[in-house]
C-alpha positions, 0 to 999 in steps of 0.5 A, spaced: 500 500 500 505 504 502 509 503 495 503 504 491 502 511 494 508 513 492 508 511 486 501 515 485 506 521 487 511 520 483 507 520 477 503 526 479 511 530 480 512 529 473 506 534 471 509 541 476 517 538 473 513 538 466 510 546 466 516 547 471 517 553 466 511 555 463 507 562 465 501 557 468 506 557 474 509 562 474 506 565 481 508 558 485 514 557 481 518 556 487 515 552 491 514 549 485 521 547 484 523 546 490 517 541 491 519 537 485 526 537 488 526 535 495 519 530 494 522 526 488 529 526 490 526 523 497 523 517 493 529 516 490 534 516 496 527 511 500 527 506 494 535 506 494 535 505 501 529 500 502 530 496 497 531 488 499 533 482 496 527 478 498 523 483 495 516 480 491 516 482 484 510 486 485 515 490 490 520 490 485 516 492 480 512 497 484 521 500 486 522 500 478 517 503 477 517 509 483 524 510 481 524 511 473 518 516 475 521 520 480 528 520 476 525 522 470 521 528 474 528 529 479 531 530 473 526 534 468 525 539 473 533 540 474 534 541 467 529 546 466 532 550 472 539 549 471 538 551 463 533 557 465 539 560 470 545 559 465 540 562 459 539 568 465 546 569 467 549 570 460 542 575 459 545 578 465 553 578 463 552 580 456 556 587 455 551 593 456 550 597 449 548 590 446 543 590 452 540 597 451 540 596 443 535 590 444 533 592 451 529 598 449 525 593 446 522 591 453 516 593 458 516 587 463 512 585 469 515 584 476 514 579 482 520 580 485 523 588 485 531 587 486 530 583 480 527 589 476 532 593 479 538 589 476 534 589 469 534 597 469 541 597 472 543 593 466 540 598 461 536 591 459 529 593 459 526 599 456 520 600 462 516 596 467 509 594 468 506 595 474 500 591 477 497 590 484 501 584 486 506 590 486 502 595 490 500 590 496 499 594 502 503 600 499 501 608 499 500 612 494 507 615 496 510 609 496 509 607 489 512 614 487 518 613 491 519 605 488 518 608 481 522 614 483 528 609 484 528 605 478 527 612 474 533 615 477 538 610 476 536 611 469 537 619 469 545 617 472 546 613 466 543 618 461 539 614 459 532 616 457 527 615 462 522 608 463 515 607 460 512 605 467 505 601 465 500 599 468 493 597 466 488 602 469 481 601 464 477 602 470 471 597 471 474 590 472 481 591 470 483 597 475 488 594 476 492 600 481 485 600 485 486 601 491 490 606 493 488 610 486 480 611 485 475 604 483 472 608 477 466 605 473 468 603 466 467 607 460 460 605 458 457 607 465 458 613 463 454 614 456 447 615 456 445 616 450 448 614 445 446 619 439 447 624 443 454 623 445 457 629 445 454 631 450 458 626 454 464 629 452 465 633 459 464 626 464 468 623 460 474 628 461 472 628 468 473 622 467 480 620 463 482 627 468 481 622 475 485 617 472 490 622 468 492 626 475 493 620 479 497 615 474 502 622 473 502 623 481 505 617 482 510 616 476 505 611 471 507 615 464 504 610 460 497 606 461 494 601 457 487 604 456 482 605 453 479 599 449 478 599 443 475 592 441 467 593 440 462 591 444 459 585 440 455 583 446 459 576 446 459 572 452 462 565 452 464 560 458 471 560 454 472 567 455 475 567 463 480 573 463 478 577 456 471 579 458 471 585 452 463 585 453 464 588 460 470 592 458 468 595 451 465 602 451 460 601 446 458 597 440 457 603 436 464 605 432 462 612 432 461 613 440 467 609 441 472 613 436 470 620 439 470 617 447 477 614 445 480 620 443 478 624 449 480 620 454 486 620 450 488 627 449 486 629 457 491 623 458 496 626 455 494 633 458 498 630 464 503 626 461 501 620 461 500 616 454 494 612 453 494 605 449 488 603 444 487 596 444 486 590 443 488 591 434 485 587 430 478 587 435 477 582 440 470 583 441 468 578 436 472 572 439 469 567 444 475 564 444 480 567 450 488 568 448 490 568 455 489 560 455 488 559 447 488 559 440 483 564 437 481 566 430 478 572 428 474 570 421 472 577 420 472 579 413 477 585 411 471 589 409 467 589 414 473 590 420 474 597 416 468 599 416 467 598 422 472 594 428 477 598 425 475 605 425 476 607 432 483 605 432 484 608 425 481 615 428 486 616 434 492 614 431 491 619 426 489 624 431 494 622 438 501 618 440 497 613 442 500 606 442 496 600 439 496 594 442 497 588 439 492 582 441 494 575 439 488 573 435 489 569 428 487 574 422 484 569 418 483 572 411 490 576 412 495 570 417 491 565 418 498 562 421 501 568 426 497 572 431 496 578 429 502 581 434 508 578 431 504 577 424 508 581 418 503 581 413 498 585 418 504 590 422 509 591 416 503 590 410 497 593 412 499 599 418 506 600 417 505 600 409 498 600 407 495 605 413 502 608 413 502 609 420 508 611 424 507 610 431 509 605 437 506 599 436 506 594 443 504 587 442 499 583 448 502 581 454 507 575 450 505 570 457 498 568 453 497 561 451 497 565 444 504 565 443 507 562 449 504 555 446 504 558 439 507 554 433 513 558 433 514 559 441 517 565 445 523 567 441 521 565 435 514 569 436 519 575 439 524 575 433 518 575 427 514 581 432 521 586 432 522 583 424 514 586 422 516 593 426 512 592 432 516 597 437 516 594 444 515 586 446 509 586 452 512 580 458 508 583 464 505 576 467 511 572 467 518 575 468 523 569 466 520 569 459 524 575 458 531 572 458 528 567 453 526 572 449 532 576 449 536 570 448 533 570 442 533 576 440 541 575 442 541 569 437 538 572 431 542 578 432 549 574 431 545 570 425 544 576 422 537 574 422 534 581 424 532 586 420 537 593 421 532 597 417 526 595 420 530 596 427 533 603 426 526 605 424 523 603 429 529 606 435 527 612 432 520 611 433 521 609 441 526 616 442 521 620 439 515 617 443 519 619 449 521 626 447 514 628 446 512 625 453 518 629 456 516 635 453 508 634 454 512 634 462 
């Protein structure tokens, strides 16, 4: 019996060895690892030291099979660690020109601040995304000073400052609240639809709340408004998206004039708001964050209509564009769209000829960690198509990973200079307005 409970615990160890390194368990991976090490290395060493020669074949059997499961899982789970410690260390010793070069290509999230301190000391990240796991139990003067610090070791470095992110939409992804205002989503405050206008001053007033104290407290950069239409789509696979409950509206007309106040009153105190989620996730049942999703909406139809309010702010604010990671089906039904070339370089950057920073989706989502062409490859194909700035905000480990290829590709010519020239001088100018907007 006793052998048969341990080998039922032998086998559940290969699963955490097994996702040891994926963002399913990058809050607990840890515990985790340290679970895995210490269980599946004291079933070795119990087997090893219990076993005796009179032993039935059951009991030789049951050992065998304990031990090869245990090993297995002992050995895969010290592989993925000592594999993403190297790949860590050589990230962390590379010379610091190359790390700023392809580092300003970054914004990551945090669990652990000495780290980031590290990744901004090394000149490796071009911001950092701040969410609620980072304000626990802190004032609002306490975030400012933490920010405050990461800005002032780039200031003596001379370099320009971080984009500090966050995600404050209002409703449920409020994601600074508390300490900062819990305001109503966008929609809440449209009453009527045909008289938008009229809305134009509570949406101020609005965008003017968050705006104040995003600056007070050092957020120079927020990922809001949605864009994405509100198609009234409710579906037991969306878990995390929810677009019908964020979404301003289903009209275009409404979402394009309140998308562009609340842009432009952001930027009246320094902060750059970001539109999202390109192409429109509205029409998706399908959740990126744990799956593959297709959007198969003609070309046509999202002009004349999904497209039109990320087309109006564009040209009329610096607002950045978020990429999302749906599959454009009549475009690339290979790629999602936030590493796609036939979307960003083809039909932005080409055919609509726009010129401002594009920003992928947390690259952390199921879309392109379990994509075809994994997290490097995903990373290389985003910066090749001209997307300006690569999203890790749930799970910080993957950044090495993608720098490491981004390094790779870099050494292998597999890097697109013209595309990164442009696009370098896109992410100095977006800082110099901000600067000067300050």
């Amino acid at each position: 019996m006793i052998k048969l409970i341990k080998l039922v615990l032998a086998i559940i160890l290969v699963f955490p060895s097994f996702y040891l390194r994926t963002p399913f368990l990058a809050s607990v991976r840890g515990w985790a690892f340290g679970l895995v090490f210490i269980l599946s290395l004291g079933l070795i060493i119990a087997e090893i030291s219990g076993w005796k020669k009179n032993s039935s074949q059951k009991e030789v059997i049951l050992s065998v099979l304990i031990l090869a499961i245990a090993s297995f899982s002992f050995s895969l789970a010290v592989t993925k660690e000592v594999k993403f410690q190297l790949t860590k260390q050589a990230i962390l010793n590379r010379e610091a020109s190359q790390l700023e070069t392809l580092g300003q290509h970054f914004i990551v999230g945090y669990r652990n601040f000495e780290e980031v301190k590290i990744l901004v000391e090394k000149g490796a990240i071009a911001g950092v995304f701040i969410t609620k796991r980072n304000i626990q139990n802190k004032t609002q003067d306490e975030i400012h000073q933490e920010i405050q610090s990461l800005q002032e070791i780039r200031t003596s470095q001379g370099l320009s400052p971080l984009w500090i992110a966050t995600d404050q939409e209002g409703g449920i992804v409020s994601r600074l609240s508390p300490p900062l205002t819990q305001l109503p989503p966008l929609s809440s405050i449209i009453k009527d639809e045909k008289t938008i206008d009229r809305t134009k001053d509570d949406v101020i007033d609005y965008a003017s709340i968050q705006g104040k104290e995003l600056s007070e407290i050092g957020i120079n950069l927020n990922f809001a408004p949605v864009v994405d239409l509100n198609q009234g789509i409710i579906s037991p696979d969306d878990k995390y998206s929810k677009i019908y409950l964020r979404a301003i509206s289903a009209d275009k007309d409404v979402v394009a004039k309140v998308a562009l106040w609340y842009c432009q009153t952001l930027a009246n105190y320094g902060v750059t708001c970001t539109i999202k989620h390109f192409p429109g996730l509205g029409r998706l049942d399908t959740d990126t964050h744990i799956d593959h999703a297709q959007l198969k909406t003609s070309i046509d139809e999202l002009s004349q209509a999904d497209w039109v309010p990320f087309r109006e702010v564009m040209s009329k604010t610096n607002a950045f564009t978020m990429l999302g990671h749906a599959q454009l089906m009549s475009v690339d039904p290979d790629h999602p769209v936030s590493f796609s070339t036939k979307v960003v370089s083809e039909i932005i950057r080409n055919k609509w000829n726009h010129d401002g920073i594009l920003i992928t989706d947390d690259f952390s989502m199921q879309a392109v960690y379990g994509s075809q062409d994994g997290l490097a490859n995903a990373t290389i194909k985003a910066v090749n198509a001209g997307v300006d700035l690569i999203l890790i905000a749930y799970d910080t480990d993957l950044y090495y990973n993608a720098m490491n290829g981004l390094i790779a590709a870099e050494s292998a010519n597999r890097l697109d200079i013209t595309v990164l020239k442009k696009s370098n001088t896109r992410l100095k100018q977006a800082m110099s307005k901000l600067s000067m907007d300050n």
